[in-house]
Each structure stands twice: as C-alpha cells, then as structure tokens.
C-alpha positions in Angstrom: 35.1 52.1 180.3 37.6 54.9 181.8 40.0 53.6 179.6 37.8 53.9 176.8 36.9 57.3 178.0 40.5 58.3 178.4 41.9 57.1 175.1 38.3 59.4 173.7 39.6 62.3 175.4 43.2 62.2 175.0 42.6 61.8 171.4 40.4 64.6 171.4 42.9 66.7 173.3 45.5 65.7 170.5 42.8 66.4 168.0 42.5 70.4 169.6 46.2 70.5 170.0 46.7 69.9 166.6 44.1 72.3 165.0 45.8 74.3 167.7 49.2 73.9 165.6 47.4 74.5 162.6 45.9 77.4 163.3 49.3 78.9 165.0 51.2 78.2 161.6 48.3 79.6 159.9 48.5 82.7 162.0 52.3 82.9 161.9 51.8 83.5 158.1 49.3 85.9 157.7 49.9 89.6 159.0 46.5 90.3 160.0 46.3 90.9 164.2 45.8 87.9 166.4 42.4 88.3 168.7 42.3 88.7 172.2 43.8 86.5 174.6 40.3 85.7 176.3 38.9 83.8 172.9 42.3 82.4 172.5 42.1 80.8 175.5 38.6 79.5 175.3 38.9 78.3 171.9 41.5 76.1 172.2 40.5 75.2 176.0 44.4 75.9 177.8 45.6 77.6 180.7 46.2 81.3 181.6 49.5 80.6 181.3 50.2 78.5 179.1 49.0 81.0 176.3 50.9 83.8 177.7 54.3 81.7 176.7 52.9 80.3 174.0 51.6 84.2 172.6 54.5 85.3 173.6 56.6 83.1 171.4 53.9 83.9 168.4 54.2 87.6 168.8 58.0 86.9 168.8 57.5 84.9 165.9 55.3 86.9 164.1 56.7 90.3 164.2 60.0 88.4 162.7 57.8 87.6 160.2 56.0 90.8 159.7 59.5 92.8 159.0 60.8 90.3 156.9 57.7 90.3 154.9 57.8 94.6 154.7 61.0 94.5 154.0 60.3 92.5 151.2 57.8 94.7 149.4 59.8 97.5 150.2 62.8 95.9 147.9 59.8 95.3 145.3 58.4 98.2 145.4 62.1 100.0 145.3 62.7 98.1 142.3 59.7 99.1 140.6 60.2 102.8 140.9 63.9 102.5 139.7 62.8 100.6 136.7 60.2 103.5 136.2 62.5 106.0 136.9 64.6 104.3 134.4 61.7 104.3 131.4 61.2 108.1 132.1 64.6 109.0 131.7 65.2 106.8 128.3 61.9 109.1 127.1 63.4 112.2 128.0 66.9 111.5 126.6 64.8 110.3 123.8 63.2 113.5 123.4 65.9 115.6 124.4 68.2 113.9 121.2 65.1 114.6 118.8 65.1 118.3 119.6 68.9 118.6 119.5 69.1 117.2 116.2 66.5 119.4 114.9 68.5 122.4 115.8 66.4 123.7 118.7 67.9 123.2 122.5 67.3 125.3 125.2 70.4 126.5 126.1 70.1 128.1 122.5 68.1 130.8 123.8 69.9 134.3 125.0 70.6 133.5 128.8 69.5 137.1 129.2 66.1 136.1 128.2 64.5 134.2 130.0 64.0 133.3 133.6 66.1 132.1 136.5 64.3 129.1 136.7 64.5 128.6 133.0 68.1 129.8 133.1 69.0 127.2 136.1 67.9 124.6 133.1 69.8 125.6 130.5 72.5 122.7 130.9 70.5 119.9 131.8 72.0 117.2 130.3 75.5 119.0 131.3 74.2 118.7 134.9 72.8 115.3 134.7 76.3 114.1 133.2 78.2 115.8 136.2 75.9 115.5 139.0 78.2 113.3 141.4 80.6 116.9 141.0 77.8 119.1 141.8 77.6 119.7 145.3 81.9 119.7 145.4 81.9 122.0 142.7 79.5 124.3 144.4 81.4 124.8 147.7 84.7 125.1 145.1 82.9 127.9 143.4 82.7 130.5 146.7 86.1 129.4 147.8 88.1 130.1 144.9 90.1 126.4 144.2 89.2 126.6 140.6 92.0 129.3 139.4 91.9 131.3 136.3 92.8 130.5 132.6 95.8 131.9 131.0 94.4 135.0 129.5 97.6 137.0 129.8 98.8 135.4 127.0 99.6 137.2 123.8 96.3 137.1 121.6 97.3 136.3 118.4 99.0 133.2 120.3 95.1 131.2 119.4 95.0 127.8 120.2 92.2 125.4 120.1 90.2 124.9 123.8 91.0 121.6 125.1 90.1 120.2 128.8 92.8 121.9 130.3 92.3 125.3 128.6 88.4 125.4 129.5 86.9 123.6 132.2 89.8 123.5 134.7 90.3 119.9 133.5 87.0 118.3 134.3 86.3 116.4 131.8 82.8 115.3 130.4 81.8 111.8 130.8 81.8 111.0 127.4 84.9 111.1 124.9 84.4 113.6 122.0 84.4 111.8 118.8 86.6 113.3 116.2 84.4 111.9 113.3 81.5 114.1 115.1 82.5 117.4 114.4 79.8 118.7 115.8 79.3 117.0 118.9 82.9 118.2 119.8 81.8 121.9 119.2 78.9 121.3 121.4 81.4 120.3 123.9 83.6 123.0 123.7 80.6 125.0 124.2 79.5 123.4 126.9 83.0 123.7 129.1 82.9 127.3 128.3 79.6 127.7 129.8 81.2 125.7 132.4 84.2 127.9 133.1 82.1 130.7 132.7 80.3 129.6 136.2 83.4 128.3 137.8 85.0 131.7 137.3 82.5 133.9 138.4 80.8 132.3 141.5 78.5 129.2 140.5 75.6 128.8 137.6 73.4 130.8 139.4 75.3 134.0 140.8 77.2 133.7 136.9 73.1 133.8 135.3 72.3 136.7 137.8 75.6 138.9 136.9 75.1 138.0 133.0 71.9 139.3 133.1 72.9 142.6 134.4 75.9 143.0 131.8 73.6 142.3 128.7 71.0 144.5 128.0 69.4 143.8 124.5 67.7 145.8 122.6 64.8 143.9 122.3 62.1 142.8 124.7 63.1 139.7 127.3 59.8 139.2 128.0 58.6 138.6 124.5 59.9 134.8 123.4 59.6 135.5 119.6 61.7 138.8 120.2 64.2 137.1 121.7 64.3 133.6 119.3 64.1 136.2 116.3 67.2 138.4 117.6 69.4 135.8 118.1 68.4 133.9 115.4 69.5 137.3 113.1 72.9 136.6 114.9 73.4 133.5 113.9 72.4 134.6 110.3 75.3 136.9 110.4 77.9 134.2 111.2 75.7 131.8 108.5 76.4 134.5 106.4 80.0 134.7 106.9 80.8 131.5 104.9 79.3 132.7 101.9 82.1 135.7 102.3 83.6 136.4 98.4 86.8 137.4 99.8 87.3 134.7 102.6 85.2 133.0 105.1 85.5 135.7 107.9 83.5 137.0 110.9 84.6 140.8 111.6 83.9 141.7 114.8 85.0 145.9 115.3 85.8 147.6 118.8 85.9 151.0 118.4 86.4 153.6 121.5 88.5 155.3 124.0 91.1 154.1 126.1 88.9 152.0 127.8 88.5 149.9 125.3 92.5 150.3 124.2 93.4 148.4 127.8 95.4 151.6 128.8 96.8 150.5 132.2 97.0 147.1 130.7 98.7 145.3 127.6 96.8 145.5 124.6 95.9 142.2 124.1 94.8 141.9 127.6 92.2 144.4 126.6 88.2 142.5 126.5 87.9 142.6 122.3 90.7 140.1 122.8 89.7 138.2 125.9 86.6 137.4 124.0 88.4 136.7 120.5 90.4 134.2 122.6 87.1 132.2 123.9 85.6 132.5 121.1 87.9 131.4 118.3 88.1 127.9 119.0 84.2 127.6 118.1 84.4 129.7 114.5 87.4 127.2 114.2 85.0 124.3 114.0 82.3 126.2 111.7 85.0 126.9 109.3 85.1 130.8 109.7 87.9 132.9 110.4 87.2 135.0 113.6 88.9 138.4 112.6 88.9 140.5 116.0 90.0 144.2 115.3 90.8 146.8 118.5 90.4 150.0 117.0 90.2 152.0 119.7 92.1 155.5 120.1 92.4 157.3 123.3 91.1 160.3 123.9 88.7 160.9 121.1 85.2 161.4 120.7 82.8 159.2 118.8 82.8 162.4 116.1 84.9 162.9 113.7 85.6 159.0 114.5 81.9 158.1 113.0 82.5 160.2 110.2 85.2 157.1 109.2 84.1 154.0 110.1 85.0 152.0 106.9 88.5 153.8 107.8 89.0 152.7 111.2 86.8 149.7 111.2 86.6 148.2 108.0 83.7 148.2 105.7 83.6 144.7 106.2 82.1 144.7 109.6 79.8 142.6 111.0 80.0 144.0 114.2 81.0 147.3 115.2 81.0 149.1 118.6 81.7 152.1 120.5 82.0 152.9 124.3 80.3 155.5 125.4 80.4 155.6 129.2 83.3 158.1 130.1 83.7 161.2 127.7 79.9 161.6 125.8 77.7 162.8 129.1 74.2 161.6 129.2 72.5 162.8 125.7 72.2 160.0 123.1 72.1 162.5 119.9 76.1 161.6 119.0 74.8 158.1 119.4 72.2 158.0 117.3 74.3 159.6 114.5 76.7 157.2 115.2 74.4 154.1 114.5 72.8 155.7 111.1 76.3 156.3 110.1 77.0 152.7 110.9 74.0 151.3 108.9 74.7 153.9 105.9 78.5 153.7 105.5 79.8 150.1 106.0 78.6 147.3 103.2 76.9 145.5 105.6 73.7 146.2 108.5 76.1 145.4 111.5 75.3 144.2 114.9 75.9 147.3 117.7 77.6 146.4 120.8 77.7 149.8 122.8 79.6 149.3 126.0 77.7 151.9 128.0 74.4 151.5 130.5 73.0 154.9 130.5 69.5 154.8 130.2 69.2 157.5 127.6 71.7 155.2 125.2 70.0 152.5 126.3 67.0 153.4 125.2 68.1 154.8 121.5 69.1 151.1 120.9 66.0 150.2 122.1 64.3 152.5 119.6 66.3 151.4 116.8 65.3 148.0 117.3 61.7 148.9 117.0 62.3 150.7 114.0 63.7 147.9 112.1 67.2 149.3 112.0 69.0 147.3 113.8 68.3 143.7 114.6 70.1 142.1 117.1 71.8 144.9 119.3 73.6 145.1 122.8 74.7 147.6 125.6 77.4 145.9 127.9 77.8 147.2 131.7 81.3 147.5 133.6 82.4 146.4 136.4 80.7 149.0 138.6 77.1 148.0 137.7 77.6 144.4 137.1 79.6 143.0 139.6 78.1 142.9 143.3 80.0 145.0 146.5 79.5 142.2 148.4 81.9 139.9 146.2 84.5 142.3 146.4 84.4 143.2 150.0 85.6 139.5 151.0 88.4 138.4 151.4 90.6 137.6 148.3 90.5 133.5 148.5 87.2 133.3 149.4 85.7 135.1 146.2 85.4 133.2 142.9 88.3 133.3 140.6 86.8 135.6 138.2 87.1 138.4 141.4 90.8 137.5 142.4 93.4 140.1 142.0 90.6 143.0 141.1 92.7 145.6 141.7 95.6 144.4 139.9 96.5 145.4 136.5 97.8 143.4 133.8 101.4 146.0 132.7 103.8 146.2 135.5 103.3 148.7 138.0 103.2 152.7 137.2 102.6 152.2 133.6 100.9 155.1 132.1 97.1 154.7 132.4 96.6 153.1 135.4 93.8 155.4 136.6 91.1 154.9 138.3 88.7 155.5 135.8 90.1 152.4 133.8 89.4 148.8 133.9 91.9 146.7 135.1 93.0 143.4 133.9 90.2 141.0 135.7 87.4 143.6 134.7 88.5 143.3 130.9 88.3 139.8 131.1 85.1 139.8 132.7 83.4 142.0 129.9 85.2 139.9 127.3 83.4 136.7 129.1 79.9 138.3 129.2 80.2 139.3 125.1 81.3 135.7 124.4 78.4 134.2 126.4 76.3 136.0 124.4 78.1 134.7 120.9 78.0 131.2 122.4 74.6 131.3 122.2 73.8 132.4 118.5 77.1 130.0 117.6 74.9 127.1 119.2 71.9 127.9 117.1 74.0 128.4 113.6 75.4 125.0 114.8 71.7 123.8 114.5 71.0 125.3 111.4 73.9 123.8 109.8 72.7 119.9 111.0 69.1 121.1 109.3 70.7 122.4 106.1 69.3 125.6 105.7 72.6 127.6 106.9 72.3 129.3 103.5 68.8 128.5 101.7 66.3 129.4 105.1 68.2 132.9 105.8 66.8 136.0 104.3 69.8 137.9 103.1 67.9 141.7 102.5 67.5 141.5 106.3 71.6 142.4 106.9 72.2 143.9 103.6 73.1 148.0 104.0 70.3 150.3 104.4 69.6 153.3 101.8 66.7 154.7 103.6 66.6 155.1 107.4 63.7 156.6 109.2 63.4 159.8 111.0 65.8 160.8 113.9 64.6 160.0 117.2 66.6 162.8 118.2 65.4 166.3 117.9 66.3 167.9 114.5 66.0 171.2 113.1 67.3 170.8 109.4 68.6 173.8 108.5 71.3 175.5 105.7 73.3 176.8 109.1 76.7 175.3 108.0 77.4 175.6 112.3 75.1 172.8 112.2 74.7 170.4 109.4 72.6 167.8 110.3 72.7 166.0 107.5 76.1 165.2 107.6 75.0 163.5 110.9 71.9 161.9 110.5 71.0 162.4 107.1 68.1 164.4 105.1 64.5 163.7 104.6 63.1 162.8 101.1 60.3 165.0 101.5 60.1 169.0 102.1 62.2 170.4 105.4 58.6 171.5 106.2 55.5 169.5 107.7 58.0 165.9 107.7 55.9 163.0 109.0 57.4 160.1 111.8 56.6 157.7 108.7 59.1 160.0 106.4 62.2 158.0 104.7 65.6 159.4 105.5 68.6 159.3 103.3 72.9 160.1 103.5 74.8 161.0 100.8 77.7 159.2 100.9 80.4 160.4 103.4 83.9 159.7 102.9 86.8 160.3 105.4 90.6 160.6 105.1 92.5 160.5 108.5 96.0 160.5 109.9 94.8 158.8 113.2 95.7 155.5 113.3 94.9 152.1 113.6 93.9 152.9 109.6 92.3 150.1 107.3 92.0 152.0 104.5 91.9 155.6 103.9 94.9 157.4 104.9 95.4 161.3 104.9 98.4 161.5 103.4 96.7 159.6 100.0 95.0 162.9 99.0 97.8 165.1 99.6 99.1 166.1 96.1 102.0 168.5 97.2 103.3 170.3 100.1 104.1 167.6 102.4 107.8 167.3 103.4 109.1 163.6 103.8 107.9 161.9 106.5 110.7 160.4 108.9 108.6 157.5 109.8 109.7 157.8 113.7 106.1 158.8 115.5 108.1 159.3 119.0 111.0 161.5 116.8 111.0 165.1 117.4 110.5 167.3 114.5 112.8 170.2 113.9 112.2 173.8 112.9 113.9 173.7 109.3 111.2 170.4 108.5 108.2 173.5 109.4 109.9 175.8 107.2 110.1 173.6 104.3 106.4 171.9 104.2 103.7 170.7 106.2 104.6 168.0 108.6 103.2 164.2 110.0 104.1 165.0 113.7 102.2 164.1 116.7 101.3 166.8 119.4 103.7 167.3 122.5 101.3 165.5 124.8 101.0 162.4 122.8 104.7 161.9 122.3 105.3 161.9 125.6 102.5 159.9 126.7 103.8 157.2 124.1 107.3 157.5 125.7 106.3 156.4 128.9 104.5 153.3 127.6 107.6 152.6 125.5 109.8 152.3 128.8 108.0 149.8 129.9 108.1 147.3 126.3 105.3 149.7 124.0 102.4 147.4 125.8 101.1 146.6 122.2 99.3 149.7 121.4 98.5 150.6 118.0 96.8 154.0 118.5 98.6 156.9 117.8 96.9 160.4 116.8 99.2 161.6 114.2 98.2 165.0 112.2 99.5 167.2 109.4 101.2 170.4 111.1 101.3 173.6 109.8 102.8 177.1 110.2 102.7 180.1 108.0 106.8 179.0 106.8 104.9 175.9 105.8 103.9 176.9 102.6 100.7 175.4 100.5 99.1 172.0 101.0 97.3 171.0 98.2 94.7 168.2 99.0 92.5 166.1 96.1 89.3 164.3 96.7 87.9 162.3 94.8 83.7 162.3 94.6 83.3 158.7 95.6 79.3 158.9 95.7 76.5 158.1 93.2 77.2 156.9 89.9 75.6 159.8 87.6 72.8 159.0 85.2 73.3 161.7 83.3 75.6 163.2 80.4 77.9 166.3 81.6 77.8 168.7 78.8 76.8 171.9 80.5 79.2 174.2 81.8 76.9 173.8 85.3 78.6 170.1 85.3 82.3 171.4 86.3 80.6 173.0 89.0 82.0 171.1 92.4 78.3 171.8 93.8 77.0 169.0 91.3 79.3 166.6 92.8 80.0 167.3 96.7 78.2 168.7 98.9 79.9 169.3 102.7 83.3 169.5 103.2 84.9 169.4 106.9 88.3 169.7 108.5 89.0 168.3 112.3 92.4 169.5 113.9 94.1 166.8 116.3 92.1 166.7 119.7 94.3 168.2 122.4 94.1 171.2 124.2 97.7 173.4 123.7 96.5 176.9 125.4 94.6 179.8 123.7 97.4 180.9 122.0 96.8 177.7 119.8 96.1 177.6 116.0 92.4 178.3 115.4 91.8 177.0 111.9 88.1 178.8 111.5 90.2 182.1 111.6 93.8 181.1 111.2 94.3 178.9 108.2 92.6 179.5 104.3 90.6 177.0 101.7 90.7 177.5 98.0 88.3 175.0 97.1 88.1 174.5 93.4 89.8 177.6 92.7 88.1 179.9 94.9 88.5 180.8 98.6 86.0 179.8 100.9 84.6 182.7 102.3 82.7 180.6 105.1 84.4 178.3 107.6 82.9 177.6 111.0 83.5 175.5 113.9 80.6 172.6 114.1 78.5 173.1 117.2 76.7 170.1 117.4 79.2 167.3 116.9 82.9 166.8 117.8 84.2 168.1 120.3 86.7 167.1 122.9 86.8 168.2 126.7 84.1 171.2 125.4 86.7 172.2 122.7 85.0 171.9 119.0 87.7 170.1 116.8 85.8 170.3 113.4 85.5 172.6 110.4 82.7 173.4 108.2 84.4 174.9 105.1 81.8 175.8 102.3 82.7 174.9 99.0 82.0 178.3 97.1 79.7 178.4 94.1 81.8 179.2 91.8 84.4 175.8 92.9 85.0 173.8 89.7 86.1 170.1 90.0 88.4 168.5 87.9 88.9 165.4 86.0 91.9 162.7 85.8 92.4 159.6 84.6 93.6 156.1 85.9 97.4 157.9 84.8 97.2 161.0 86.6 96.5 163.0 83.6 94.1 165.8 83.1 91.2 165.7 80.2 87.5 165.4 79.8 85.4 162.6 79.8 82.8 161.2 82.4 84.4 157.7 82.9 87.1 159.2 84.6 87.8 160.4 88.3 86.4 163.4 89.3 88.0 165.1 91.9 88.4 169.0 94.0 91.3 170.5 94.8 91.4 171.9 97.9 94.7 174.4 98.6 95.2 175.1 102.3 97.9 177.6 103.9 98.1 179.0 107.5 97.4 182.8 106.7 97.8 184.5 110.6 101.4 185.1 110.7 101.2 185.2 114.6 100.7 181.5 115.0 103.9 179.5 116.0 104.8 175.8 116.4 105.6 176.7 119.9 102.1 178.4 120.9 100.4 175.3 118.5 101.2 174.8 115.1 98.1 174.4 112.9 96.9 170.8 112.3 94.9 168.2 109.8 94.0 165.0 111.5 90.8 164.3 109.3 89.0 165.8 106.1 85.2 164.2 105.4 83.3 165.2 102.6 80.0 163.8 101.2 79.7 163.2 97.3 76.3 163.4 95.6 
C-alpha cells in the first residue's frame, strides 16, 4: 500500500515537474513578464529556494532571449526603412529627371531670387552626388586649401573647362558622356557653381555675397518677374544663333578705368574674368562669345553715349557702363544713357550698370516697369559686397577668392594702382558674380533647346530696337535753349511741348557720332575729314613738332596722356587699348573741312524746292566735344576761340552744353547751330558732285581756330568727337 502510494506520488511529482518544464520553456519563449515568485512557488508546490536558483537561471535565460529577440526586429525594422528610403528616392530621382528634361530645374532660377532656403537647394542632386565630400569640403572652404584658378592668363588664351580648370579637380561621380552634349554642359555648369563656392567661402556665404552684388531690376519677391526676366535672357542667347552674320553673343563693357583694369593687365580686368568662365558654356551651344572691353579712362558717360554703335558695336546684346566713381549721385546722365542705348544700337540690349547707388538703382528699376528694358542689372564692388570680417582674418584662413586682396595683378608701381581701383582679386570677383548670373539664363536656353522651341516659342518684337520710348523719368524742360538740348539726350515727345501726359510716346532722331577716341568699331573721326589734316605719323606716344602745327591740323594726344601711356609702356604696355587721341589745332593750322553725311530717315518725299537744299531739312543738332583734360585757363576755348561755316555760312551760335558732358566740372561739348541759310550738298558713290535724291547727302562743316592768342603750348585747340542727329 505505501508502495502503491509512493509510486502515485512520485509519479505525480514527475507529472508537476514536467508541466513544470513545460511551462519554463514556454515562458523562456514568450517576452511577456513572469508573475510573482509567491504563485510560482505554490503552483508548482517547490521550495523557497529552489525557485530562487531556478528564477534566477530563467531571468538569465530569458533576458538572453529578450535582446536577441529586439535585436532582431530592430534589423527588420532597419531593413524596412532602408528599402522605403530606397522607393522614395527612385520617385524623386524619377521626378527630378522628368522636370529636367522638360527644361525646368531649379537651379534655373536667378540665385538672386529667391530664398536662402531655396537657394541652399539649388544643387541638390550636385549635393546628393558629393555628400561623402560635404562636411571635408566645408572645413576646406574657411581654411583656404582649395587655391585659385589660373585667371592671370592672357584672355584670348580660351580653353575649354575641364576637372582641373573648374572644380579644383573633384570630379563628379558620374563620367560625362561625349555623345550627350548636353549632359556635359550641365556639368560644366555644375563645377562652376561649384568653384564658385569653393572660392568664395562655402554655398551659403557664396549665395549671401551673390545676393548683395546682383541687384535686378525687377522684383525678387515676384516669381513670374523673376522666371520672365531671365527667361528674356535666355532669349537673347536663343537669339544669337539665328545671327545673319555669325552665330555670336556680344557682350559690351563700357566705362572708366575701372572697368579698363588700370593698376592691372588688361585682360585681368572682370569683362574678361567672366568671358573666361563663361566661354566654355556658349562653346557647347554653338555661339561664339564675343567679349569687348571698351572702356577709356577718364571720361564721362557723355559724349561716350552719344557713340555707342562706335565704341560698342551696334551689334550688342549687352552693353554696360560704370557709374560709381566720376557721375555723383543724380541718375539724369543715366537715363539718357539707357534711351540712347535702346534708340541707337540694332538691338533692345541687356544693361549691366556696375554701380549701387540707389538713385541709379532705382532708374533701372523704373525702366523695367516701363517695358524698356527687360532683363537689367546693377553689380556692387568690393566695398559693398564683400564682408570686413573676411578680410580682417588672417590671409590662409579666408577662402581663396579673398587671398592676396591687396595685391595687384601688373608688377609693382605701375601706373594706376590707386586706391580708388580694383585690384586683381576684386576684378575677378565681379567677373564671377556676372557669370553666375549668365550661368543661370545659359541653364534655361539649355532647356529650351531639349524642348525645341529655342527659335519657334520666343517672341522676337520683345528685343528688337525701340522707335518710341516713353517719357523721361527725369525732370525735363524741353526747350529751343541750344545750352540745353534735351532732345539730343533723351529724345522729343510726339505731342505739343505743352500739357505732355506720363502716357506720351517719345521719339530720337537718329544720332550719329564720329570720334578719335579709341577702342573704335566703326566710326572714326578722321573718315569725315575732307582736307586739312596733315599726315598722321601713326606713333600715339611720338611727340609732335611745331612745323606739323603750322602745316595742318594734327592726330596728337594731350601731354598728360602721353605720358601717362609712357609709364605703362615701361612696364610691357599692360594690354591697354584706350587711348584719347584728338584733332589739334592752332591758328597756323589752317582750315579743316569736315563732311557728314545725313545717315537718318529715308525721305518719302521728292526734293524739288529750293527749301530741300536747306541743311535744316536734313540735320538737326550738331555738337563738337574737345579731348577731356584740364591744361590751365589759358587753354583753347572752342565756344569763343575756334569758327563753324556750316553749309556755307558761319554759325553765329556756339555754346558750351550745360546739362551733359563734362569732366571734373569742366563742360567738354559744343552746341554749334547750323544757320538757316546752311545748304547741304550732294555726292555720289564716286565722290562727285550733282543732283539727284538717291545719292548721299552731306554738310560741310569748315572749322579754323580764329583767336590768334591761343598757342600749342597754353593748349592747342582740339576735336575728339562731332555728333549730329539727321531727320
């Protein structure tokens, strides 16, 4: 019977010690909390301490379990969000290739106009390709490892921009593919955006300093102002390919010494810095980017806007002045200066005035509301673009772009290293910050082009020349007062002089220009000089002697000039092109007789009355400018000293202009009314004189210096421009 009863309870202690087992393995599998020790205990029917080994072994057991099973979902659940991460990424590349090829990418909009945050996006999928050089690049940036481009080279030496010229060799992460020609130009683009931020401190201290060098004319706040301005941009370069005479993009500088580089070599000077950058890209669109330096020092913007085909070309499809140093703070010279711009060249050009003062700033601004211009810029120096803080540290800590300020690019004690000059890294700077701007309207032609429409979606009327211009913003009294013809300067209305409303339409006669200054397109002085003009000896920097004065009016250049141009030729010429030649005259000079041809309207008429020889039925104004430089009051004065027979009669009116031209608060120009009684004449295609309307009609102009007290020594007399406007 006890055995019985024994072999009963040891089998049902081996009965509790397996469900015992059974529910520890269940336990050990399941990460739900064991219960307390007390039910433990009495459910299975064991010791105290026997269940504090035995839990102590399971909690061992089961927290081993518990991580391996955590760290198991976490591998799950790390793979699941990479595999999503994955599936967002092939949509947005997806996306991001659909709006490319439709021509639109963000980076297409002007950096200037839009926001930080937008502009910290504006290479993306640059970024996302380069991400592992991020960070490294960044630190690079401040501590100035990346160095400079060659920019010193000569310009004309163009090449096309490879790794090593842009991008400090960092390559992208994908080959270029040669039968692409696109894709490599968005390349290129994108490492000159690249070494645009390497140079000049980072992506986001590059945005923030762009922003302050470009000011548009248009709103940054309005997005279809801003897509509409640069789109008119990229029209102009569209445009460019349809060219007659050559597939060309004519980009004008015209200025002071500023923009010549004095203190620098010409090429070194920011027209060039830019043409450098940005020839590689017209390269690949098949346009030839023709970069013309035009600049003269020490002139003002008038009588140089009176000749803009002359200097500039009529060809232009972007002109420019700088304004910041010699033109005070009105905008009136400006303003004539655009309309002249607008009315005179064959095109509606771009304006890229290199000057921040407000009131400027603002006539651009006003022109852009009016219609007139389309997709204008002001560009800041140095001093209100670049940060103090940058310059203040010390020279290997600041970004390349900021190394060797102070340094200019001739040797050292060239003529026009002065303060109030740009050196060599400030040219390149402002050549960077105009291409970065191009780069942008190049991106959206590019777009164009891979939709087809570069020549059937662009509205040609929109660039073509204007023949109406609306009212002056300007103040203007039109008036007969030949001391201030305003129509020579910004035109005339169509309507009465009296009770003209703001929604009047303004026209110019056509003005023409014949100068000695040089660089000279077309258009030279010396082409309407018929007699009295003794051989020129070529030699600008050759003195002139006394018997050359006696015998004829003479191409000489004043005494300051020539001896400002020998000091730049000691040290290799510096590749300046500017010189401000003149006619010279003394009373032993004898006549100079001068023709001009009428080179406005064709006439609709017949010329059969005796009124038609008049010259007032064919010209209109007619101005003389001596050479701008100051030689002492003993100096010629032509409103006093010199004579005009004009058409065979002496002008008994010549005045000095009042409200144009004039350099250092001396008046330079001339207003020499054409008497009524002036008669034109005709010649032919042979130089023969005879009737007939088909022919060239022309005025003779004879000119003598008539005060006997004026000497070469004291200041000979001089004829650096004549302008006249036909009708």
């Amino acid at each position: 019977m006890f055995v019985k009863r024994n072999r009963i309870l040891q089998k049902k202690q081996q009965n509790q010690q397996q469900n015992h087992r059974m529910q520890r393995r269940k336990k050990a599998t399941t990460p739900t909390p064991i219960g307390n020790k007390a039910d433990l205990m009495n459910d299975v029917g064991v010791n105290k301490g026997s269940f504090v080994s035995r839990n102590s072994k399971m909690a061992s057991s089961n927290n081993t379990s518990r991580k391996t099973q955590l760290l198991r979902g976490d591998r799950i659940l790390a793979i699941i969000m990479l595999f999503l991460v994955f599936v967002v990424c092939v949509i947005i590349m997806g996306m991001w290739d659909i709006r490319s090829f439709n021509g639109y990418h963000k980076s297409t909009m002007p950096i200037f106009g839009v926001s930080l945050n937008d502009n910290d996006t504006l290479l993306d999928h640059e970024d996302k390709k380069k991400k592992t050089t991020t960070t490294t690049k960044k630190k690079k940036n401040m501590r100035g490892s990346i160095r400079n481009n060659d920019l010193q080279n000569n310009v004309h030496d163009q090449q096309d921009i490879t790794t090593k010229d842009i991008g400090h060799g960092q390559q992208d992460n994908h080959e270029i593919n040669d039968d692409e020609p696109n894709d490599a130009t968005r390349n290129k683009i994108q490492r000159i955006r690249q070494e645009f931020y390497d140079r000049y401190g980072g992506q986001t201290e590059a945005m923030f300093m762009l922003k302050r060098g470009i000011i548009p004319a248009w709103s940054t706040n309005d997005d279809k102002a801003v897509s509409r301005a640069m789109s008119h941009t990229a029209e102009r370069i569209l445009l460019a390919k349809q060219n007659d005479d050559g597939k060309k993009f004519v980009m004008s500088f015209g200025g002071y010494s500023v923009t010549v580089g004095r203190g620098n070599y010409y090429h070194q000077s920011y027209p060039f810095v830019m043409e450098k950058i940005l020839q590689p890209l017209f390269k690949d669109l098949d346009l030839d980017l023709v970069v013309r330096n035009s600049a003269i020092g020490g002139i003002p913007s008038f009588p140089y806007g009176w000749c803009l085909p002359n200097f500039l070309g009529k060809d232009s499809d972007v002109v420019s002045w700088d304004y910041g140093m010699n033109e005070g703070q009105d905008a009136d010279a400006f303003e004539s200066y655009l309309r002249q711009s607008v009315a005179t060249l064959d095109k509606r050009p771009m304006m890229i005035s290199l000057d921040t003062k407000r009131s400027r700033v603002n006539m651009l601004k006003a022109y852009h509301d009016n219609g007139v211009l389309l997709d204008s810029i002001a560009v800041g120096r140095g001093d209100v673009v670049v940060k103090k803080e940058i310059l203040q540290m010390k020279e290997e800590d600041r970004p390349p772009g900021f190394q060797k300020w102070n340094e200019w690019g001739a040797p050292k004690g060239s003529p026009g290293q002065s303060n109030w000059h740009p050196k060599l890294m400030e040219h390149e700077l402002i050549g960077w910050m105009i291409a970065m701007h191009f780069v942008d309207a190049i991106e959206i032609a590019l777009g164009r082009i891979e939709q087809g429409g570069e020549i059937t979606q662009i509205d040609k009327s929109a660039h073509a020349k204007l023949s109406l211009l609306p009212p002056p913003v300007s103040h203007v009294v039109q008036s007969d007062n030949p001391q201030t013809p305003s129509h020579l300067l910004f035109g005339v209305a169509l309507q009465s002089n009296t009770n003209i409303s703001d929604e009047s339409a303004w026209h110019m006669d056509p003005v023409s220009c014949r100068t000695s200054f040089l660089p000279n397109i077309e258009g030279g002085l010396s082409d309407i000089v018929v007699s009295g003009l003794t051989e020129d000896v070529g030699d600008d920097l050759k003195s002139r002697d006394d018997s050359q004065y006696s015998s004829g009016w003479v191409v000489d250049v004043g005494k300051v000039e020539r001896e400002t141009k020998r000091k730049v030729e000691k040290v290799g010429g510096l590749g300046y092109i500017d010189m401000k030649n003149a006619i010279y005259g003394i009373p032993q000079s004898g006549t100079l007789r001068l023709a001009i041809p009428h080179e406005g309207p064709i006439h609709d008429h017949f010329h059969d009355e005796d009124s038609d020889m008049l010259a007032s039925h064919w010209f209109d104004t007619l101005v003389f400018c001596e050479v701008n430089e100051k030689r002492g009051d003993r100096e010629c004065k032509p409103e006093t000293d010199m004579t005009f027979i004009v058409g065979g009669v002496e002008s008994k009116s010549v005045v000095q202009i009042t409200n144009a031209a004039a350099y250092l608060k001396k008046l330079i120009c001339i207003n020499v009314v054409i008497p009524e009684e002036a008669t034109i004449t005709h010649r032919n295609a042979n130089g023969g004189m005879h009737e007939g309307d088909e022919d060239v009609v022309e005025l003779t102009i004879d000119v003598f210096v008539s005060n006997s007290k004026v000497t070469r020594e004291n200041g000979a007399c001089s004829i650096s421009h004549v302008v006249w406007q036909s009708h």
